[in-house]
MOPAC internal coordinates of N, CA, C and O (Angstrom, degrees):
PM7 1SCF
backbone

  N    0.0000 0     0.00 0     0.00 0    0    0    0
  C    1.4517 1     0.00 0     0.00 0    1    0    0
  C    1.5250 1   110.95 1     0.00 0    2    1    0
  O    1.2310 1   111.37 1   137.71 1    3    2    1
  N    1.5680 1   133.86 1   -42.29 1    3    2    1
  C    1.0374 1   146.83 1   171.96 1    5    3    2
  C    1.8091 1   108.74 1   -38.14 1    6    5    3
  O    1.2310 1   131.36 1   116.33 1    7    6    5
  N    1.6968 1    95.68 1   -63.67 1    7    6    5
  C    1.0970 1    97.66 1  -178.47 1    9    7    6
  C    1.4270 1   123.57 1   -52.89 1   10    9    7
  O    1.2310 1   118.09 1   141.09 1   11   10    9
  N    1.5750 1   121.24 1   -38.91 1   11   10    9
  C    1.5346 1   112.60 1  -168.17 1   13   11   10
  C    1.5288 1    98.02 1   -77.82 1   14   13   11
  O    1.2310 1   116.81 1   162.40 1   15   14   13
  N    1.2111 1   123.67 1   -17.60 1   15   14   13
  C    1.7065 1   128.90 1  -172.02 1   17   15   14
  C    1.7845 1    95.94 1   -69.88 1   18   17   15
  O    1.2310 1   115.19 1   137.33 1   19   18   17
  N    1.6743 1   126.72 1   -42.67 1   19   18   17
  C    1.1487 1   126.09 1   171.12 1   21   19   18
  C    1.0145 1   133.65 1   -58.93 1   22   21   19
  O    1.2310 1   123.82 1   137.44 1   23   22   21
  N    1.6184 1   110.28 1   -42.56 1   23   22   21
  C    1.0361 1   133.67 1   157.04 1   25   23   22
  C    1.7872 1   130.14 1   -39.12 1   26   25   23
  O    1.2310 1   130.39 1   124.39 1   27   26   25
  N    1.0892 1    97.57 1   -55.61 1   27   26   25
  C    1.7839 1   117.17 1   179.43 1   29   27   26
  C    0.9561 1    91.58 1   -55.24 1   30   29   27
  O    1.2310 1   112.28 1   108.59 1   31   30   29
  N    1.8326 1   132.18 1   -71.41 1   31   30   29
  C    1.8144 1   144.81 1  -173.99 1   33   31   30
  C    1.2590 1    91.64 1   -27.83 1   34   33   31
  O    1.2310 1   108.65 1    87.02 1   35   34   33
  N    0.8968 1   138.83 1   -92.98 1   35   34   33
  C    1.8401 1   166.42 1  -117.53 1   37   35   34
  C    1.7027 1    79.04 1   -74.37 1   38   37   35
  O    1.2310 1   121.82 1   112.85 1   39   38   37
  N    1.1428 1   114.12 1   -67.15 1   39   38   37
  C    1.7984 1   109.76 1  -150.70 1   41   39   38
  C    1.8844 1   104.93 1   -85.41 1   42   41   39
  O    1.2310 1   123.05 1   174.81 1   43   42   41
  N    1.4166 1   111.75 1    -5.19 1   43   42   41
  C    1.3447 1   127.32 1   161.71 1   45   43   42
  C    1.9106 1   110.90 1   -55.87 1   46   45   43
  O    1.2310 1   134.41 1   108.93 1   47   46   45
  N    1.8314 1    89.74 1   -71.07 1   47   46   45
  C    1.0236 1    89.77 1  -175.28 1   49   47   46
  C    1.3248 1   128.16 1   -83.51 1   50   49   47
  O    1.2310 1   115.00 1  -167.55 1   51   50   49
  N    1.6162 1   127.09 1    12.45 1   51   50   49
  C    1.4308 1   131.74 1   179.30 1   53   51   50
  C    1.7672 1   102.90 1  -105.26 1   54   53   51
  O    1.2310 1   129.99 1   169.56 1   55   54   53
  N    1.2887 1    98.34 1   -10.44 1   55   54   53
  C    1.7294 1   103.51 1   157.36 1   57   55   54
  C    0.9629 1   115.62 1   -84.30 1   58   57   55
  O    1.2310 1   116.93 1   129.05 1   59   58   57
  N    1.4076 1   123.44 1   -50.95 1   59   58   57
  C    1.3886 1   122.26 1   176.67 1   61   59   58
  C    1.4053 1   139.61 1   -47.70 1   62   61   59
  O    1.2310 1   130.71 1   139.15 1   63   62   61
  N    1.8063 1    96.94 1   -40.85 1   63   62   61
  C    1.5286 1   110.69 1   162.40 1   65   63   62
  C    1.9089 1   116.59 1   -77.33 1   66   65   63
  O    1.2310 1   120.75 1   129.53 1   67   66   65
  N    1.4083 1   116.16 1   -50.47 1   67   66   65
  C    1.4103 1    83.15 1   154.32 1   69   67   66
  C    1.0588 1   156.86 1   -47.20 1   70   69   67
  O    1.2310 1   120.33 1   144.46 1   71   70   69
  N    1.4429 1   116.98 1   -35.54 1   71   70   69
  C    1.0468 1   123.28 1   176.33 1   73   71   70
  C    1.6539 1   122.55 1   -64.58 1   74   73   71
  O    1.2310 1   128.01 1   172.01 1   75   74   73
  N    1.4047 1   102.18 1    -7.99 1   75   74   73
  C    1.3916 1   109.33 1  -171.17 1   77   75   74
  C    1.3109 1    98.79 1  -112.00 1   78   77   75
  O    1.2310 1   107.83 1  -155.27 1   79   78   77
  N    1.6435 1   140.33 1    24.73 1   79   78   77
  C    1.0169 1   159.39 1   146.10 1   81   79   78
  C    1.7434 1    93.17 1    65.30 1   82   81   79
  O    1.2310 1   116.67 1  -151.26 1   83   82   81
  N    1.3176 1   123.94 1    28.74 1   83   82   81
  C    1.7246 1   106.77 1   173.33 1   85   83   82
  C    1.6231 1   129.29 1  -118.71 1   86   85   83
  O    1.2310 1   128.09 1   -83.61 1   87   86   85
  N    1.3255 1   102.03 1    96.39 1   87   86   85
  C    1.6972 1   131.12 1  -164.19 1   89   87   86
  C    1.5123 1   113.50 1    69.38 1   90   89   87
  O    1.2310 1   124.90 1    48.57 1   91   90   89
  N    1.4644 1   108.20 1  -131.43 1   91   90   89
  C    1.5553 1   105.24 1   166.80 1   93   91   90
  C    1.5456 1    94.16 1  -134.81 1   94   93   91
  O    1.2310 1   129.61 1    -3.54 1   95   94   93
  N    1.1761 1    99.09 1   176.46 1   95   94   93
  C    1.2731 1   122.66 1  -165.39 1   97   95   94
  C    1.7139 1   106.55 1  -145.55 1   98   97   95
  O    1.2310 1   132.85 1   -34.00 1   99   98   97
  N    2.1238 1    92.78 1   146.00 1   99   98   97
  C    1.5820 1    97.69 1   168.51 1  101   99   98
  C    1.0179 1   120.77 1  -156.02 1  102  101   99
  O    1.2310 1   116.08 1   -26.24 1  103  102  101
  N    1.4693 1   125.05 1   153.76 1  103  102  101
  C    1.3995 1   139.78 1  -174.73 1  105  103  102
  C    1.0622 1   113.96 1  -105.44 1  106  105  103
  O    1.2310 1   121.22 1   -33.86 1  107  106  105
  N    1.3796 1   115.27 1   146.14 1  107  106  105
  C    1.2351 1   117.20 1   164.23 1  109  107  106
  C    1.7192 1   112.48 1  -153.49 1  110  109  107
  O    1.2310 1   121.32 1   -53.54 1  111  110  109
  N    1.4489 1   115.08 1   126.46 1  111  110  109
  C    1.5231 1   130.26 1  -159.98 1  113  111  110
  C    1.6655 1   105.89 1  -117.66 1  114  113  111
  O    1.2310 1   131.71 1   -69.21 1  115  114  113
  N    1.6702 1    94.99 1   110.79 1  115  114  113
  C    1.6497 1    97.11 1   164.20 1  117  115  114
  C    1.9643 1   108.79 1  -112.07 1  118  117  115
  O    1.2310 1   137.15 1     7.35 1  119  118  117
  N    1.2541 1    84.39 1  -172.65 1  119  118  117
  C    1.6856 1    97.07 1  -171.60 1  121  119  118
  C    1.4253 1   106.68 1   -54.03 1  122  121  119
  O    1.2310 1   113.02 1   175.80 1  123  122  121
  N    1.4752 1   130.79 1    -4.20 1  123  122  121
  C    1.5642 1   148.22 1  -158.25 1  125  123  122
  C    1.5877 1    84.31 1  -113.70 1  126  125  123
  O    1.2310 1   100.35 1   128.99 1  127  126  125
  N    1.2399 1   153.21 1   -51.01 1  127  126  125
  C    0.7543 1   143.40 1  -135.23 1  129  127  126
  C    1.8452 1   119.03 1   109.46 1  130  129  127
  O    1.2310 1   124.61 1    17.82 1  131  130  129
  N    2.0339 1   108.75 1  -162.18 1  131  130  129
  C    1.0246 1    77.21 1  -176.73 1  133  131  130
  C    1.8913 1   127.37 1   -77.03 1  134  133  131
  O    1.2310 1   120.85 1     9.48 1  135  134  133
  N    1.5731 1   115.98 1  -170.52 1  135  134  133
  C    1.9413 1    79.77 1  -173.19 1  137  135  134
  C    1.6937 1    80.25 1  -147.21 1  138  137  135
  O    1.2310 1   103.94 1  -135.85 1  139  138  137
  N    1.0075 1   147.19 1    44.15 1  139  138  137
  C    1.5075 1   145.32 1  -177.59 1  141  139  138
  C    1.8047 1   107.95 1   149.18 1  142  141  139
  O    1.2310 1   135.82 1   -44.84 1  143  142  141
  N    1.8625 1    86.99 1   135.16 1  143  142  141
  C    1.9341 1    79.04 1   152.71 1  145  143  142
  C    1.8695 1    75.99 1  -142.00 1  146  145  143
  O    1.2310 1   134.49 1    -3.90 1  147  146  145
  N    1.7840 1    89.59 1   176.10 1  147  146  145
  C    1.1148 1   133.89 1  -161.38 1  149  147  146
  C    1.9928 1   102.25 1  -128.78 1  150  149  147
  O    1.2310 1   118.69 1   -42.59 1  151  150  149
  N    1.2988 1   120.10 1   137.41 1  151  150  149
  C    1.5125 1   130.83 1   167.34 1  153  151  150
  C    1.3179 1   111.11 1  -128.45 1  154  153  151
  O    1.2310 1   121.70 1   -17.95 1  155  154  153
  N    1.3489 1   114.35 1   162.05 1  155  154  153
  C    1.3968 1   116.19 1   147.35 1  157  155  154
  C    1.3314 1   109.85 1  -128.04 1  158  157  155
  O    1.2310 1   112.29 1    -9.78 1  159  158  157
  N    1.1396 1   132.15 1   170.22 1  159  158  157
  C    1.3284 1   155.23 1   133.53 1  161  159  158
  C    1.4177 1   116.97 1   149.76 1  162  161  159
  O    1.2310 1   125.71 1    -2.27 1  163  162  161
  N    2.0551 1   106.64 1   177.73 1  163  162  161
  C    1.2559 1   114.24 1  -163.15 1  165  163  162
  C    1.3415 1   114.65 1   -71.85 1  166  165  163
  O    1.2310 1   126.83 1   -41.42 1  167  166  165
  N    1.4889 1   104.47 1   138.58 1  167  166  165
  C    1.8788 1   106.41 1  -170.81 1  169  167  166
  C    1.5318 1    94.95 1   -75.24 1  170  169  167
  O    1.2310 1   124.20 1   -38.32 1  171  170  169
  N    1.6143 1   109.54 1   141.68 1  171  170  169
  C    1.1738 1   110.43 1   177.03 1  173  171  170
  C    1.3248 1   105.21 1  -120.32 1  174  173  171
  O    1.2310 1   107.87 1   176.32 1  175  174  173
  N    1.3358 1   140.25 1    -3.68 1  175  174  173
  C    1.2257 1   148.63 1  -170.82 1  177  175  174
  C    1.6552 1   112.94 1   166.67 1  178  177  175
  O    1.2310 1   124.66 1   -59.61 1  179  178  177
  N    1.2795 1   108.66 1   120.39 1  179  178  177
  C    1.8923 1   121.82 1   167.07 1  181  179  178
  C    1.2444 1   118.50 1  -136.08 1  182  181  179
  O    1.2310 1   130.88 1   -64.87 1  183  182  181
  N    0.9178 1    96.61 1   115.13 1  183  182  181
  C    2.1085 1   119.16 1  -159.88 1  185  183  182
  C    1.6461 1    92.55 1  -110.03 1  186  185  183
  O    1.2310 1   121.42 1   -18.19 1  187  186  185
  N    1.0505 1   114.89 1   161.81 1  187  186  185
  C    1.4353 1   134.24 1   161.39 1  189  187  186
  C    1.4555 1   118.77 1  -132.94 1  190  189  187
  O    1.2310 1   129.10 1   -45.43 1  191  190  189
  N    1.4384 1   100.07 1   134.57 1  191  190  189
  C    1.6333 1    96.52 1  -153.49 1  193  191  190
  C    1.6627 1    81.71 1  -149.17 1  194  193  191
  O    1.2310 1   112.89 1   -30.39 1  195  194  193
  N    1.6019 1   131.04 1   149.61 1  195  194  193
  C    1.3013 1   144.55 1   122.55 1  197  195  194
  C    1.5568 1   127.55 1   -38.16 1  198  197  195
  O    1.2310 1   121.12 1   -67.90 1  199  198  197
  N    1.6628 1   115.46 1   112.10 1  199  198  197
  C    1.4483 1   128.90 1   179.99 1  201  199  198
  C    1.2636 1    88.85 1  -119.75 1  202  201  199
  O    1.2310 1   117.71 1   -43.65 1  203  202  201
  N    1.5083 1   121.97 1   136.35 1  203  202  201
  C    1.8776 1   135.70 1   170.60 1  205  203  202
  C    1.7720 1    86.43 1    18.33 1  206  205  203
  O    1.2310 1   127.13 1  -104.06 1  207  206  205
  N    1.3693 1   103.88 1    75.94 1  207  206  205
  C    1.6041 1   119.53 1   135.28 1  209  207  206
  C    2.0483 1    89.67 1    54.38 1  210  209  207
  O    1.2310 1   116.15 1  -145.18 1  211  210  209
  N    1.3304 1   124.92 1    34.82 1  211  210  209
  C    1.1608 1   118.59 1   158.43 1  213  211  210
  C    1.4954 1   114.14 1  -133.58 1  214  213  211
  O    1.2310 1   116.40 1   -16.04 1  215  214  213
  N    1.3598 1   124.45 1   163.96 1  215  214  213
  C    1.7636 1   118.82 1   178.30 1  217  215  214
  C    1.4829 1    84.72 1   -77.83 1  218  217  215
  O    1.2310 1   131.78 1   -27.21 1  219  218  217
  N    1.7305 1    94.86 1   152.79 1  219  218  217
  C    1.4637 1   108.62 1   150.88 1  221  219  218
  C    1.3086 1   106.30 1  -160.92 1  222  221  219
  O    1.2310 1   117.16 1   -30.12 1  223  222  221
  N    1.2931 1   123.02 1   149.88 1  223  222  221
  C    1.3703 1   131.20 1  -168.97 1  225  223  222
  C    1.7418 1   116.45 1  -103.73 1  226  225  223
  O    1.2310 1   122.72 1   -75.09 1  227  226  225
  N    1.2455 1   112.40 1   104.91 1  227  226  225
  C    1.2229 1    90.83 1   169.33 1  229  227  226
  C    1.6830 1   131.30 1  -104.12 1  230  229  227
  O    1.2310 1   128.14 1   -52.66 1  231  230  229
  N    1.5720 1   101.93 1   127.34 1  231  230  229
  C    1.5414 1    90.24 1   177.22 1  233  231  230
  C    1.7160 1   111.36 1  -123.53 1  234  233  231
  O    1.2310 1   127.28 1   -16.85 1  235  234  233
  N    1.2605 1   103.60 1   163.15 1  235  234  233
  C    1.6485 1   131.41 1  -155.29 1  237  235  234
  C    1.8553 1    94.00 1  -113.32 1  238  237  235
  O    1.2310 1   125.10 1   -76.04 1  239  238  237
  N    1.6847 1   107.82 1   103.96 1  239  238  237
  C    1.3482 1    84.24 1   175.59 1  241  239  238
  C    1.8475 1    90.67 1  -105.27 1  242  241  239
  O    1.2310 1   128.79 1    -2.53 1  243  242  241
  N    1.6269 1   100.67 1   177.47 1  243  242  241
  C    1.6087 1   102.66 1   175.56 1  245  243  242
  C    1.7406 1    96.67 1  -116.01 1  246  245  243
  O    1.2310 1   124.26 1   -24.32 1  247  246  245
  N    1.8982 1   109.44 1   155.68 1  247  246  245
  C    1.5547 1    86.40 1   168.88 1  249  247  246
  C    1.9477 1    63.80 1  -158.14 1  250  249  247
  O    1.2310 1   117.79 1   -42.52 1  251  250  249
  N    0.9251 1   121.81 1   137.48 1  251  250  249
  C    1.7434 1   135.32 1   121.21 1  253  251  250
  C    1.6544 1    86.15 1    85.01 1  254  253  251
  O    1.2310 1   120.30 1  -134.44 1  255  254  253
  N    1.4240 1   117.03 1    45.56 1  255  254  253
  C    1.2732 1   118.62 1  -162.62 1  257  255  254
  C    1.5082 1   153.26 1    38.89 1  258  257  255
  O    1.2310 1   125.38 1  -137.95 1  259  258  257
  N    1.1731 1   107.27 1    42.05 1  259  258  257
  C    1.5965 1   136.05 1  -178.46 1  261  259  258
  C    1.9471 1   101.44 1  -132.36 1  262  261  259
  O    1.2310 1   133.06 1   -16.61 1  263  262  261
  N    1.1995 1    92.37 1   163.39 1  263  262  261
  C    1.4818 1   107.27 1   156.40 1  265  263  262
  C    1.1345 1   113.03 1  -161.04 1  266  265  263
  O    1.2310 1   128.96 1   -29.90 1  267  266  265
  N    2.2563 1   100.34 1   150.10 1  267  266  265
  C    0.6532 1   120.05 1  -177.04 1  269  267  266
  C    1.6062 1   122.18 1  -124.00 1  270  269  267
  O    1.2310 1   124.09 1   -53.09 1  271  270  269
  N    1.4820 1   109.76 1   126.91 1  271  270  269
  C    1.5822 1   113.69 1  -162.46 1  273  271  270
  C    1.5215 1    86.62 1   -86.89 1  274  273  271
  O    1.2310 1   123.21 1   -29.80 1  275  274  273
  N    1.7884 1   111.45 1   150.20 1  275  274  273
  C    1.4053 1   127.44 1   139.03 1  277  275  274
  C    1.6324 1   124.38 1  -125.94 1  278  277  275
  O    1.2310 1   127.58 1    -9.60 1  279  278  277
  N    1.2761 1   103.02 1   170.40 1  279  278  277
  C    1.5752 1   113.61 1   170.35 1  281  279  278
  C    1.3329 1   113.09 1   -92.83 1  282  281  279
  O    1.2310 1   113.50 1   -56.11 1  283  282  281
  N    1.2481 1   129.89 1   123.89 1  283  282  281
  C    1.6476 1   108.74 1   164.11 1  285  283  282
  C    1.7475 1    92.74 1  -124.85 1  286  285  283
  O    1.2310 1   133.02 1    -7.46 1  287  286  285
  N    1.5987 1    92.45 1   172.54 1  287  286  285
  C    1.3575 1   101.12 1  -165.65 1  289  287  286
  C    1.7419 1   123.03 1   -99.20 1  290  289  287
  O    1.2310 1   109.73 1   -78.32 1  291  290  289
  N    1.1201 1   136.87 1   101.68 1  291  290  289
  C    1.5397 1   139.26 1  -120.73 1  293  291  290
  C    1.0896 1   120.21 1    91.31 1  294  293  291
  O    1.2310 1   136.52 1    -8.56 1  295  294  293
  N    1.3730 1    85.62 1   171.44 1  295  294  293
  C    1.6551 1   122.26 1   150.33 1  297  295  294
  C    1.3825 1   124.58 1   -57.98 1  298  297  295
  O    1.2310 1   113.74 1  -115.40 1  299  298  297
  N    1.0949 1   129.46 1    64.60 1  299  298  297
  C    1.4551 1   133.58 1  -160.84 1  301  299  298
  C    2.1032 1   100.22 1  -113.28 1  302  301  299
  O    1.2310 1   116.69 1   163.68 1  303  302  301
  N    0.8302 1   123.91 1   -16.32 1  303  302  301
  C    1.4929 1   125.53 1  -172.81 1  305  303  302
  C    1.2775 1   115.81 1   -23.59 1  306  305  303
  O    1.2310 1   127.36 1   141.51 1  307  306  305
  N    2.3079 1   103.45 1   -38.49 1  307  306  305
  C    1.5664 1    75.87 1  -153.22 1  309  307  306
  C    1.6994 1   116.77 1   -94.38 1  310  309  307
  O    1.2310 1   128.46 1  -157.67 1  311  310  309
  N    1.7107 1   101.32 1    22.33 1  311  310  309
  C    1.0923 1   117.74 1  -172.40 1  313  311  310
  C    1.8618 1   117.08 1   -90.93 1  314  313  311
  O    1.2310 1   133.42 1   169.33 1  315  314  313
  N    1.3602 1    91.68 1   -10.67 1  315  314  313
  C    1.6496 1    97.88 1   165.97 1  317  315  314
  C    1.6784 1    99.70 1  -117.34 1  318  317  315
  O    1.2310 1   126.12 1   -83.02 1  319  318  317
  N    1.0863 1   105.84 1    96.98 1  319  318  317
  C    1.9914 1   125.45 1   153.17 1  321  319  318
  C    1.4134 1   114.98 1   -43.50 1  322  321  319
  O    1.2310 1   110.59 1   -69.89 1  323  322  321
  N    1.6312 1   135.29 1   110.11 1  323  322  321
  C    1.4471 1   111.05 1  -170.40 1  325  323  322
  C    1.5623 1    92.91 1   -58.82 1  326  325  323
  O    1.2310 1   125.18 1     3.43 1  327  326  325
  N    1.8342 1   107.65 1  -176.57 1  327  326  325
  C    0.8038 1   125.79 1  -179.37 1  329  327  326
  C    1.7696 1   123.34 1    21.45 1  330  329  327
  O    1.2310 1   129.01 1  -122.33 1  331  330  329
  N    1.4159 1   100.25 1    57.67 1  331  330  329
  C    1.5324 1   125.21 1   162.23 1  333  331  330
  C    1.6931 1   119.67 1  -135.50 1  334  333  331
  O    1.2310 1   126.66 1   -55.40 1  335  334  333
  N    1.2908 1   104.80 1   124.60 1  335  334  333
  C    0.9514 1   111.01 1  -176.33 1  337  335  334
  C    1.9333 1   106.52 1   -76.88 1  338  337  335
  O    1.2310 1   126.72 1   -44.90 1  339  338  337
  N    1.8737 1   104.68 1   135.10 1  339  338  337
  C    1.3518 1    94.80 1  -169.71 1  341  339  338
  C    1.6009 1    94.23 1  -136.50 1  342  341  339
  O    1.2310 1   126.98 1   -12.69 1  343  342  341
  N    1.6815 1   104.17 1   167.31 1  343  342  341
  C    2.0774 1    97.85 1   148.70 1  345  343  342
  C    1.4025 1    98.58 1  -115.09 1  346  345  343
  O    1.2310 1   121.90 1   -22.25 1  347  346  345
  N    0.9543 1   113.96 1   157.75 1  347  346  345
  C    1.8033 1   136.40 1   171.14 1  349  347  346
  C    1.7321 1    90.48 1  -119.94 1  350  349  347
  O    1.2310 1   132.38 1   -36.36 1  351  350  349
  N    1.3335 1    93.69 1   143.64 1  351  350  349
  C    1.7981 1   133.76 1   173.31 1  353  351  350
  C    1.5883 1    97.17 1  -113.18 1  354  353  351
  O    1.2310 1   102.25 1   -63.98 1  355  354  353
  N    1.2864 1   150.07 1   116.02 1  355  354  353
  C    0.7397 1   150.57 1   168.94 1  357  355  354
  C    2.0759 1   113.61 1  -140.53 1  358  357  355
  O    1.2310 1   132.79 1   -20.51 1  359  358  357
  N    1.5943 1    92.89 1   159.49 1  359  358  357
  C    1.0307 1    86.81 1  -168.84 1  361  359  358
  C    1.8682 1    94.02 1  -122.16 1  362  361  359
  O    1.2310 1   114.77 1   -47.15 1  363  362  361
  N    1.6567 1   127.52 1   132.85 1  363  362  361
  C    0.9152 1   131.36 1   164.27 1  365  363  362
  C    1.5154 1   131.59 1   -20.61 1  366  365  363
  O    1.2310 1    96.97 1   -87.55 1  367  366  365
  N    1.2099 1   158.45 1    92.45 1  367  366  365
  C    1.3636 1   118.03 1   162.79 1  369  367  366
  C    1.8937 1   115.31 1  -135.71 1  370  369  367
  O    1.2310 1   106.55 1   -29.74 1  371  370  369
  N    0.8599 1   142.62 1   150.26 1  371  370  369
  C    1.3599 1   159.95 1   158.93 1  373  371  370
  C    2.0685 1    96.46 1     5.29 1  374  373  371
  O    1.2310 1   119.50 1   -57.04 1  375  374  373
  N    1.1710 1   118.55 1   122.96 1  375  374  373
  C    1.9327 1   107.80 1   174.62 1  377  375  374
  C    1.4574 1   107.16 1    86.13 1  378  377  375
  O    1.2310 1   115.76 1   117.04 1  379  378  377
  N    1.4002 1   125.65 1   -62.96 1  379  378  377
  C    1.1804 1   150.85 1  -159.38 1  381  379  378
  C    1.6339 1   144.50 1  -159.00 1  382  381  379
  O    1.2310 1   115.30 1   -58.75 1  383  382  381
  N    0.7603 1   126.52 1   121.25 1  383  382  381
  C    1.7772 1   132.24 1  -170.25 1  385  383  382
  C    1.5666 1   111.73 1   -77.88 1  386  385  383
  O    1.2310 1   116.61 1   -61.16 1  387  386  385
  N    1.7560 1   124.04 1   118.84 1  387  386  385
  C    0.8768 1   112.32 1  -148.35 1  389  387  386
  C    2.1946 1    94.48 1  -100.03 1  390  389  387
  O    1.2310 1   115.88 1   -49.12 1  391  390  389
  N    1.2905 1   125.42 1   130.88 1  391  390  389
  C    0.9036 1   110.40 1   173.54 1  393  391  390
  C    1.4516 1   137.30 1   -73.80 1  394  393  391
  O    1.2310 1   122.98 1   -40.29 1  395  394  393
  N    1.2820 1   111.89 1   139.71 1  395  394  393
  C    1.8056 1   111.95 1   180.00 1  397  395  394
  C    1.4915 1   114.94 1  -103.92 1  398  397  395
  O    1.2310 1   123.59 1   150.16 1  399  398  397
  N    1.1872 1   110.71 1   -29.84 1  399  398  397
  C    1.6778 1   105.81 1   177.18 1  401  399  398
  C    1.4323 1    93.39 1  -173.43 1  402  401  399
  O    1.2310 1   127.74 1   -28.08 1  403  402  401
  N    1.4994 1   102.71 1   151.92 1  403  402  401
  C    1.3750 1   128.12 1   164.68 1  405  403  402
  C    1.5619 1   110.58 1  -127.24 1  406  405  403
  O    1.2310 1   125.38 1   -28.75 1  407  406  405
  N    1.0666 1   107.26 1   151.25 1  407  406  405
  C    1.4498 1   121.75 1  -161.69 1  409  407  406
  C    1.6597 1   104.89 1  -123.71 1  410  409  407
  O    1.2310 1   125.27 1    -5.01 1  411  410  409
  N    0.7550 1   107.48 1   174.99 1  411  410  409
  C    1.9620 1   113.17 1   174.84 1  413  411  410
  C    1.5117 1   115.75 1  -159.41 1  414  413  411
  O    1.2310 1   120.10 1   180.00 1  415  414  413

């Protein structure tokens, strides 16, 4: 039962992000649940700003004419270059998404 409940999540939200035409997107599901996603697109803006007394960065990527804002957790800015196209590995969490790698 777990599984089709994971299952449903996963193909929810890989509709959801297509459908909203911004880069690609990926899942990935262990026995924990889910445990990483992945983005692409061009950074259009990464600010660093204070949320409840912590840094968090927000950046705006563009992909197929939409954008999509995230939170990550830090000081991470200088790892999105405006106008560079990137992927982020990131991992979900509660406030903010903590980053694992960016790519170029």
């Amino acid at each position: 039962m777990r599984r089709v409940a994971v299952s449903v999540v996963v193909v929810t939200l890989i509709t959801l992000t297509l459908a909203c035409g911004g880069g690609t997107f990926f899942i990935s599901a262990t026995n924990n649940g889910v445990s990483f996603f992945a983005i692409s697109g061009t950074v259009s803006v990464a600010q660093v700003t204070f949320v409840d007394g912590g840094q968090v960065t927000i950046v705006t990527l563009l992909g197929t004419g939409t954008a999509q804002t995230f939170n990550f957790c830090g000081n991470v800015a200088s790892q999105f270059p405006p106008n560079t196209f990137v992927t982020v590995n990131y991992k979900h969490n509660v406030g903010c998404d903590t980053v694992v790698k960016v790519g170029r």
